[in-house]
C-alpha positions as CSV (number, residue, x, y, z in Angstrom):
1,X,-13.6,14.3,15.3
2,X,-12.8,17.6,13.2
3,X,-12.2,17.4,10.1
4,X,-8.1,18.9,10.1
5,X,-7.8,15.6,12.6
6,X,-8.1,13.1,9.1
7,X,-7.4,15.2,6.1
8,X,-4.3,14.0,3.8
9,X,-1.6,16.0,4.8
10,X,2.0,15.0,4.4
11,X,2.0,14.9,8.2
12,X,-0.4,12.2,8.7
13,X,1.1,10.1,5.8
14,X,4.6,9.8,7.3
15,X,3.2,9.9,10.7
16,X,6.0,8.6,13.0
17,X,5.3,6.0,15.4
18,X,4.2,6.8,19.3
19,X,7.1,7.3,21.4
20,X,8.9,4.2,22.7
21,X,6.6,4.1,26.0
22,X,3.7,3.8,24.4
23,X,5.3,1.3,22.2
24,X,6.7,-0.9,24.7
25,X,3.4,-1.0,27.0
26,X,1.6,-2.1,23.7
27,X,4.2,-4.4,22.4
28,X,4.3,-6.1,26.2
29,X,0.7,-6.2,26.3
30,X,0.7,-8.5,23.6
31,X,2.9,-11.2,24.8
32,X,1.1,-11.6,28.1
33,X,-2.1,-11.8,25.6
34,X,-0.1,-14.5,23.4
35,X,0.9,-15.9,26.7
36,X,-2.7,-16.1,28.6
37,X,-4.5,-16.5,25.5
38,X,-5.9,-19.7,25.1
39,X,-5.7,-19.5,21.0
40,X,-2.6,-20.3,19.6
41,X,-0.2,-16.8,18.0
42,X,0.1,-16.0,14.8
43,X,3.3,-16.4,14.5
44,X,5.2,-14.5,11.7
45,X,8.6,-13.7,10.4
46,X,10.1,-10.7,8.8
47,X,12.4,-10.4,6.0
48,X,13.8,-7.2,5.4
49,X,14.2,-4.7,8.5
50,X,15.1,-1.7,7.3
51,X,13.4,1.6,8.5
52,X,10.1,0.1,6.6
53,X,10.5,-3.4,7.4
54,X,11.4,-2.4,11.6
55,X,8.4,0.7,11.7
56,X,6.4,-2.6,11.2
57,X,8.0,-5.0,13.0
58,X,7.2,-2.5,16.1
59,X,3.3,-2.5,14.8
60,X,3.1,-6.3,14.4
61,X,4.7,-6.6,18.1
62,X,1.7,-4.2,19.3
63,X,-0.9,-6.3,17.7
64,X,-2.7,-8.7,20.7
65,X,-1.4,-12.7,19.8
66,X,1.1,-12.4,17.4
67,X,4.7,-13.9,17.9
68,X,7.9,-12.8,16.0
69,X,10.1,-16.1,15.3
70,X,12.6,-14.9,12.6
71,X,13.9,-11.9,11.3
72,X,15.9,-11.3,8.1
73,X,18.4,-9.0,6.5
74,X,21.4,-8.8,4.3
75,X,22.7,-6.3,7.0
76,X,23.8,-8.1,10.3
77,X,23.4,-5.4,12.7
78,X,19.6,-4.9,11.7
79,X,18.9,-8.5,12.2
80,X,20.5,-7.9,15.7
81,X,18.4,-4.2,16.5
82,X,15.1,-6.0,15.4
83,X,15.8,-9.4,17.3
84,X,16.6,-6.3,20.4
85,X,13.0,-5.2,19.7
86,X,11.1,-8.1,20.0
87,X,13.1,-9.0,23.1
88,X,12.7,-5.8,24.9
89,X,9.0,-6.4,23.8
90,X,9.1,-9.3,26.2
91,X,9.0,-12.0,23.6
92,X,11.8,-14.5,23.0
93,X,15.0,-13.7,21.1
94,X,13.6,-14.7,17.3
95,X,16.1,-16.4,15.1
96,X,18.4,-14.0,13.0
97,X,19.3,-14.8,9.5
98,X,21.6,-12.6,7.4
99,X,21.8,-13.1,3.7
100,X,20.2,-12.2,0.3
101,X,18.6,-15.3,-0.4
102,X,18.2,-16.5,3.8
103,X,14.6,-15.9,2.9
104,X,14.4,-19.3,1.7
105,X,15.6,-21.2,4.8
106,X,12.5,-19.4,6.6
107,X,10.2,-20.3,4.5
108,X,10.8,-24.1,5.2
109,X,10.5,-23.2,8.9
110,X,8.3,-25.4,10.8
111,X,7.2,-22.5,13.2
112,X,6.0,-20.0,11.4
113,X,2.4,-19.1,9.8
114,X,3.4,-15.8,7.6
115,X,6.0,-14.1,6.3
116,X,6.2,-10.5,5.8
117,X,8.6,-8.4,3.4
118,X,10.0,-5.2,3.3
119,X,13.1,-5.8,1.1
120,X,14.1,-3.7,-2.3
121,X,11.2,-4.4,-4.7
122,X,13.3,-7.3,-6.8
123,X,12.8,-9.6,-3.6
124,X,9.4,-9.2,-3.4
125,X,8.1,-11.6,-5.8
126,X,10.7,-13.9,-4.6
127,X,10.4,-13.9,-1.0
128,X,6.2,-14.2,-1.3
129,X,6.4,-17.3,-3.8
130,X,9.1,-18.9,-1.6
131,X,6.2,-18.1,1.5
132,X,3.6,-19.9,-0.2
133,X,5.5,-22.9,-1.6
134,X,6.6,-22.8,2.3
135,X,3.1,-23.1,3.2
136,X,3.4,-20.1,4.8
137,X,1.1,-17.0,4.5
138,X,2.6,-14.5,2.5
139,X,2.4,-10.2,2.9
140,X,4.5,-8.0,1.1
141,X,5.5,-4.0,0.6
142,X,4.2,-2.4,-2.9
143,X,4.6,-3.5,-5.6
144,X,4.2,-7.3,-5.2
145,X,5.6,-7.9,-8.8
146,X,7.5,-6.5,-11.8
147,X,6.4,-7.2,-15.3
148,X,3.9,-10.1,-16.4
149,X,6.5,-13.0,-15.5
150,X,6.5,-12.4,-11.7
151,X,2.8,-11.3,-11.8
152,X,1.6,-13.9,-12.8
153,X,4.3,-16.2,-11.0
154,X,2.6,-14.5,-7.8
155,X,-1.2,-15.7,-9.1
156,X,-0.2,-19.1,-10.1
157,X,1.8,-20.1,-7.3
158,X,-1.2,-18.9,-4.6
159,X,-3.7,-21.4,-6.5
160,X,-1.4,-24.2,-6.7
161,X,-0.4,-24.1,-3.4
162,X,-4.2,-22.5,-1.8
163,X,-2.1,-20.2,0.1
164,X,-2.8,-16.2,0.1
165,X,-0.4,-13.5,-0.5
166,X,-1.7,-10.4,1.0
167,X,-0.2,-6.6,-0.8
168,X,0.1,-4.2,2.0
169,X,-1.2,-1.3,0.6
170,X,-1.8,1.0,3.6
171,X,-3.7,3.8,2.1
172,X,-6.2,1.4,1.5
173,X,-6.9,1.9,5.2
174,X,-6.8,5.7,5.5
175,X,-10.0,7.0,7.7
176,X,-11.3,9.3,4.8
177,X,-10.8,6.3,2.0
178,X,-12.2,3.9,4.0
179,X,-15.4,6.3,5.1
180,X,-15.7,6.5,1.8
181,X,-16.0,2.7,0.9
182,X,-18.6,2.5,3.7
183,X,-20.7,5.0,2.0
184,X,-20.3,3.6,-1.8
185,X,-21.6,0.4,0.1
186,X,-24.6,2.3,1.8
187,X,-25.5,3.9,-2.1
188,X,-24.8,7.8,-1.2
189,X,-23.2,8.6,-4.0
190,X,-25.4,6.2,-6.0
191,X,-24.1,4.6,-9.3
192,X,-20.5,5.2,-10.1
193,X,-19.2,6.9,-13.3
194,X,-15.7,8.3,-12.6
195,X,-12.6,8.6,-9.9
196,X,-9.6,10.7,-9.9
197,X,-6.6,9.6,-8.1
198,X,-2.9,10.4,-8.0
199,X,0.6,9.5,-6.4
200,X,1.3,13.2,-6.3
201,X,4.3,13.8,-3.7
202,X,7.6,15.4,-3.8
203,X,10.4,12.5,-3.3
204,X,13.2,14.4,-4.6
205,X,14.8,14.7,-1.3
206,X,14.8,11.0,-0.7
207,X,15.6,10.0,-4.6
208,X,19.2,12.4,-4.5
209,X,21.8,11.5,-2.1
210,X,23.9,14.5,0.2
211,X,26.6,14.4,-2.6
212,X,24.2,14.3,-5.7
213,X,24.4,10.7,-6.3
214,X,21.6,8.6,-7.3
215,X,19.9,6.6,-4.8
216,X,17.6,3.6,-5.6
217,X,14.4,5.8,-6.2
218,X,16.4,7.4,-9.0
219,X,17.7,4.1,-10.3
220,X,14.7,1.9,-10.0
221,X,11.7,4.5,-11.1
222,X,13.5,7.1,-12.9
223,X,16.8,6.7,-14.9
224,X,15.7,4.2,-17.1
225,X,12.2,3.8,-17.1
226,X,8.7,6.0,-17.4
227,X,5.5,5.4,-17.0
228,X,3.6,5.4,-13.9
229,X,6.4,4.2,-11.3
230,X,4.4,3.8,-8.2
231,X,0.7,3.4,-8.8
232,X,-0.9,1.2,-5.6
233,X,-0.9,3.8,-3.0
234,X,-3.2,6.1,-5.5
235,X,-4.8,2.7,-6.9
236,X,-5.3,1.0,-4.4
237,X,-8.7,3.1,-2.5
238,X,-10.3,3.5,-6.2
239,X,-10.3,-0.1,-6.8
240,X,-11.9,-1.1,-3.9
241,X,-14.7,0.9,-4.6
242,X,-15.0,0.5,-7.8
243,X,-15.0,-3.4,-7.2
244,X,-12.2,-4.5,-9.4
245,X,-11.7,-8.0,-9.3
246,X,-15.2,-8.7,-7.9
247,X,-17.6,-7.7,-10.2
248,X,-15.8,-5.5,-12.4
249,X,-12.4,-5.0,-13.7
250,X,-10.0,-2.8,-15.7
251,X,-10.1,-3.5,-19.6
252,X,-7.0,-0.9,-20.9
253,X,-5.2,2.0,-20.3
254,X,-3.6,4.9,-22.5
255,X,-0.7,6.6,-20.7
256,X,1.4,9.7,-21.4
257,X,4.6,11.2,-19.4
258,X,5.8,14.6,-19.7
259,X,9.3,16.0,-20.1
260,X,11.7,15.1,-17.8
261,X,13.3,18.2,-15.8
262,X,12.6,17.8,-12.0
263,X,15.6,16.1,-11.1
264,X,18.2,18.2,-13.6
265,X,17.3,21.0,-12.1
266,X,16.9,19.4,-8.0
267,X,20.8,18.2,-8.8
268,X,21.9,21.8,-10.3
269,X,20.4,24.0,-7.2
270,X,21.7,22.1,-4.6
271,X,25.1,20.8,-6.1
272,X,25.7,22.9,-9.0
273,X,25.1,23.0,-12.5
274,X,28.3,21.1,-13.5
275,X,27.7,17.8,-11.3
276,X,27.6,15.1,-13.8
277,X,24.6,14.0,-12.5
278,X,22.8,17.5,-13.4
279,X,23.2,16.4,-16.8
280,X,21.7,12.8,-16.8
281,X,19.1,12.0,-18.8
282,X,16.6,10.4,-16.8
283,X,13.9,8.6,-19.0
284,X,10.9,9.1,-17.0
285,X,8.8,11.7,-17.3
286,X,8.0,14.2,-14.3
287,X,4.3,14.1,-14.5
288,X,2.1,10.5,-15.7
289,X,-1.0,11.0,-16.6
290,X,-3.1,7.6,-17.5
291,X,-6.4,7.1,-18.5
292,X,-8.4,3.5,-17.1
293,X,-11.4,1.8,-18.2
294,X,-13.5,-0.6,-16.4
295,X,-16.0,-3.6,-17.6
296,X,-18.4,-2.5,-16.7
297,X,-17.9,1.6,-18.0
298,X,-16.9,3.5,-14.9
299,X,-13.3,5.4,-16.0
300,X,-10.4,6.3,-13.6
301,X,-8.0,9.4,-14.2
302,X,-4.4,8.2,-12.3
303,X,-1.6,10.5,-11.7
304,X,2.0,10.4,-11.0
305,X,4.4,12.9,-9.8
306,X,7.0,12.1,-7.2
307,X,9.4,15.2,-9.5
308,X,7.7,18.1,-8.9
309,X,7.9,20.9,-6.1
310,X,4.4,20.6,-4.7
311,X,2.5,19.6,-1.8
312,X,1.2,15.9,-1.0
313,X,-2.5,15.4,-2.9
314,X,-3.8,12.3,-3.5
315,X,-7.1,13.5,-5.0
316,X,-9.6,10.2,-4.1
317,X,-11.9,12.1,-6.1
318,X,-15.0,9.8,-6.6
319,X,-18.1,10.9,-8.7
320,X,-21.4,9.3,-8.7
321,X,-25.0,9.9,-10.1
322,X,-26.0,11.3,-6.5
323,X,-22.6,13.1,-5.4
324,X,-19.3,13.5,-5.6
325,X,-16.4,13.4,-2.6
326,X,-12.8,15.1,-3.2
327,X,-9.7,14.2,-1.0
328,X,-7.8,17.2,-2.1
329,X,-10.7,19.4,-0.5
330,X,-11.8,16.7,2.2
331,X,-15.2,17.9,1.2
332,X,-18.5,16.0,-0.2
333,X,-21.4,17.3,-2.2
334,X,-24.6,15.2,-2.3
335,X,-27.1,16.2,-4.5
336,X,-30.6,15.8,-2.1
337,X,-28.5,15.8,1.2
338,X,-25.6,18.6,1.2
339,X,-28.0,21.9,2.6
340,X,-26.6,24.3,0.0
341,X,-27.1,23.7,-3.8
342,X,-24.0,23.4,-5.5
343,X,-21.2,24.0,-2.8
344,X,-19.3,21.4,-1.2
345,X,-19.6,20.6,2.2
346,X,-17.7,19.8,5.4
347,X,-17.4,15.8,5.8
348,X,-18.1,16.1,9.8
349,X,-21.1,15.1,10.2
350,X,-21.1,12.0,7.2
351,X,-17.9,10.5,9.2
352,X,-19.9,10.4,12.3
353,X,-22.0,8.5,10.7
354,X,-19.9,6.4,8.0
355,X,-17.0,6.2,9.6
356,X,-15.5,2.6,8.7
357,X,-15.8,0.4,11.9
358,X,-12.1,-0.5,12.0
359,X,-11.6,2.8,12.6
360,X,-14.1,3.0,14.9
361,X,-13.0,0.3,17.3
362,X,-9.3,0.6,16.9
363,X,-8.8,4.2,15.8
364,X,-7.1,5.4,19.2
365,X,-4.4,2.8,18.8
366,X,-4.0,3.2,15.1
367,X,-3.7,6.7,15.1
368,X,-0.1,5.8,17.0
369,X,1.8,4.2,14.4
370,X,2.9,5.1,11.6
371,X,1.0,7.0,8.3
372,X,-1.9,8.2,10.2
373,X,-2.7,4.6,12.0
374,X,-3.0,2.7,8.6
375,X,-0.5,0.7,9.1
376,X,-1.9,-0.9,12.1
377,X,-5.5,-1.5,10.5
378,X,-3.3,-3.2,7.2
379,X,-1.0,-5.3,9.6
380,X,-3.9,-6.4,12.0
381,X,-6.1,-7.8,8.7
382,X,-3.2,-9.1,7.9
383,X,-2.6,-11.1,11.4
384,X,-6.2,-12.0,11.8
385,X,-6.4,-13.2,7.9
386,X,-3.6,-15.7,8.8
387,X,-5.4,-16.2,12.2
388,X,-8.6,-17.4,11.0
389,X,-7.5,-18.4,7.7
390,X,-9.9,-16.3,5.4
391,X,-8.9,-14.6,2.5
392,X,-6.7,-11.6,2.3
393,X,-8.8,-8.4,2.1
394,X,-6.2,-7.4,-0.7
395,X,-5.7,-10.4,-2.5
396,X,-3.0,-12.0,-4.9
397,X,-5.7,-10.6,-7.8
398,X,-5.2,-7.2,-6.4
399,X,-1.5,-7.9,-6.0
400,X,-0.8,-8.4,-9.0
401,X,-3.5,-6.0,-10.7
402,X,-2.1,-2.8,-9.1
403,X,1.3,-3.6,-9.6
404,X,1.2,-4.3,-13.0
405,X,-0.2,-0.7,-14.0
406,X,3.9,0.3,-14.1
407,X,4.4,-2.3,-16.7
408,X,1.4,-0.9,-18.8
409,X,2.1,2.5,-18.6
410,X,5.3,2.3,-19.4
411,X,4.2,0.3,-22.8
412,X,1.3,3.1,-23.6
413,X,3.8,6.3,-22.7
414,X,6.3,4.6,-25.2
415,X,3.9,3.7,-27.8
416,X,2.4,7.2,-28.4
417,X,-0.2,6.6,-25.7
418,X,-1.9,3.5,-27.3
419,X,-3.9,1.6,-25.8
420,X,-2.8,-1.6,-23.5
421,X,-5.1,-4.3,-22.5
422,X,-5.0,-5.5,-19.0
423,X,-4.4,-8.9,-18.1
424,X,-7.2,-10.8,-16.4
425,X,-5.7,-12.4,-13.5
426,X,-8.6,-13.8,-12.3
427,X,-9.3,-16.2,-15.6
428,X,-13.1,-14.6,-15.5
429,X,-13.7,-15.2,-11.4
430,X,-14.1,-11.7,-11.1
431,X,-17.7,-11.8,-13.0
432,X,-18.8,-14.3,-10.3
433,X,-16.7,-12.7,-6.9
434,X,-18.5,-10.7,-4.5
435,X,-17.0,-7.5,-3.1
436,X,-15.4,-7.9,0.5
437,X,-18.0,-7.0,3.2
438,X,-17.5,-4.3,5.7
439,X,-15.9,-5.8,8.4
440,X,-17.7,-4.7,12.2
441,X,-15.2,-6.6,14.6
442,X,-17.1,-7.1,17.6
């Protein structure tokens, strides 16, 4: 494995799925396994299937035991392409529901063990506490929840009801982020003091429509809010080795945001200086930068800049009191292992070595969906999760945690950057929880 093949390039985030005959041999191999199998599916429905909510759809249907039962949109003929899918996956015709709310007639479905949702953001909180009051397992797109209500709506209805609610959050499972959790586990870069991460990609394109209008990036991160707008894809790796929520967890944040220009001046060059919406003023800021502090002292410098002309860079910068790792470089230094003093080092010969089992076993496949092969590893935990009925290796804790950083930011960067306590959605379990082991499927 070179070390070009898992860097984080813009290519291998948006990844496209293999081509359709790859696809279809996968997706077919897993009904004759649900078929043969003597263990009953998993057997899940989807609500939202949009270009996110059908690029997984295609990687659930490649997935070995799984079923698709129902599928859900508020746009007919996407009900009727995904309900094509599964068929020409040679699975039975899933029921099609069409309607904003249909979600709800799912969840009181006999048939089904999880529900998975790839609606706009206002539905997510809706559609998981619906799942779980269903019975039903519940996995959902970032972010899970908006503002303290529905956070804590999402916590409160998983312990009443002792059903999980899984946050999707893919780049949780990207090969370099995931070596790197191996090797905070093995003690390489021995005791934590400080990470650098960042949502740090230019969205412009997909946030201004062909005409100049605003699509629903523009109206649901940028016109009328600042802060950090999209925080669990940059979030997400840190916390997982930093332990928050089992064993440690963030205490406050102080947030700025810069002046906001990007999208003036996107609007002017490419539909003139005199379209009205050239001379909005959008309240967020181009550039968030927040600060984080943990229990138990280790800080965390978080980024966000979806405005700006640049090049994708996550950082996934971790520093420790043996070594230090950088995304941006895809390059380690460890202090009594790296062969030259002081210069960083190719990460070749530590992912032979650390590279996270998932990857490992299921690498190949993965690598053929989409962003990089993440989103198989995040879909299968998922499936097996519901399968074996274990806890979601991103919890309703996390959930709600990494969501809730937009609320909080948005707080500090109006309120001159003061500081703004986190809430503790685990009522004090996260003193007494254990980190999730590294999982070596056999």
């Amino acid at each position: 494995m070179k070390t070009t093949d898992i860097q984080f390039s813009r290519r291998n985030f948006i990844k496209a799925t293999a081509g359709a005959g790859i696809y279809l041999a996968s997706a077919k191999y897993s009904a004759i396994f649900a078929k043969n199998n003597s263990e009953p599916p998993v057997r899940l429905a989807f609500v939202g299937v949009g270009s996110r909510g059908m690029s997984m759809l295609e990687t659930a249907l490649m997935l070995e035991g799984v079923e698709i039962v129902a599928v859900c949109d508020i746009v007919a003929e996407r009900v009727e392409k995904a309900q094509q899918l599964v068929k020409s996956a040679g699975q039975p015709k899933p029921r099609g529901f069409t309607g904003k709310e249909e979600y709800k007639k799912i969840a009181d479905l006999p048939n089904v063990d999880g529900i998975f949702t790839a609606t706009p953001w206002s539905l997510h909180t809706p559609v998981m506490v619906a799942a779980m009051k269903g019975g039903k397992y519940g996995g959902t797109e970032m972010p899970a929840c908006d503002g303290y209500d529905e956070a804590w709506e999402l916590v409160e209805t998983a312990e009443k009801t002792g059903m999980h609610c899984m946050l999707l959050e893919n780049y949780a499972y990207m090969r370099n982020v995931m070596m790197v959790l191996n090797m905070v586990r093995e003690g390489l870069f021995g005791e934590l003091n400080h990470c650098e991460t960042g949502y740090q990609h230019d969205v412009r394109y997909a946030t201004i429509g062909e005409k100049g209008e605003l699509l629903w990036r523009a109206h649901e991160r940028y016109l009328n809010h600042t802060g950090n707008r999209y925080p669990t894809h940059a979030i997400g790796p840190v916390s997982q080795w930093i332990d928050i929520n089992r064993g440690n967890k963030f205490e406050y944040l102080v947030s700025m945001s810069s002046r906001s220009l990007g999208l003036n001046h996107y609007i002017a060059k490419n539909h003139g200086a005199d379209h009205p919406n050239a001379k909005l003023k959008f309240k967020a800021g181009d550039v968030n930068c927040t600060l984080l502090q943990t229990a138990n002292g280790i800080t965390v410098t978080l980024y966000y800049d979806s405005l700006s002309p640049r090049p994708v860079d996550f950082i996934y910068r971790i520093q420790g009191t043996k070594g230090i790792y950088s995304g941006t470089l895809n390059k380690i230094y460890l202090e009594d292992e790296s062969p030259v003093p002081h210069e960083w080092e190719e990460i070749d010969r530590y992912l032979q070595k650390y590279d996270h089992p998932l990857w490992r076993k299921y690498g190949d496949i993965a690598t053929k969906t989409g962003h990089g092969g993440s989103d198989y590893l995040c879909m299968r935990d998922f499936v097996e999760a519901i399968r074996n009925k274990t806890e979601f290796p991103i919890d309703v804790y996390d959930a709600a945690t990494w969501s809730i950083i937009t609320k909080l930011t948005e707080e500090s960067a109006l309120n001159k950057s003061r500081p703004v306590d986190f809430p503790d959605f685990t009522r004090s379990k996260w003193k007494d929880r254990k980190p999730m082991p590294i999982v070596n499927p056999l």
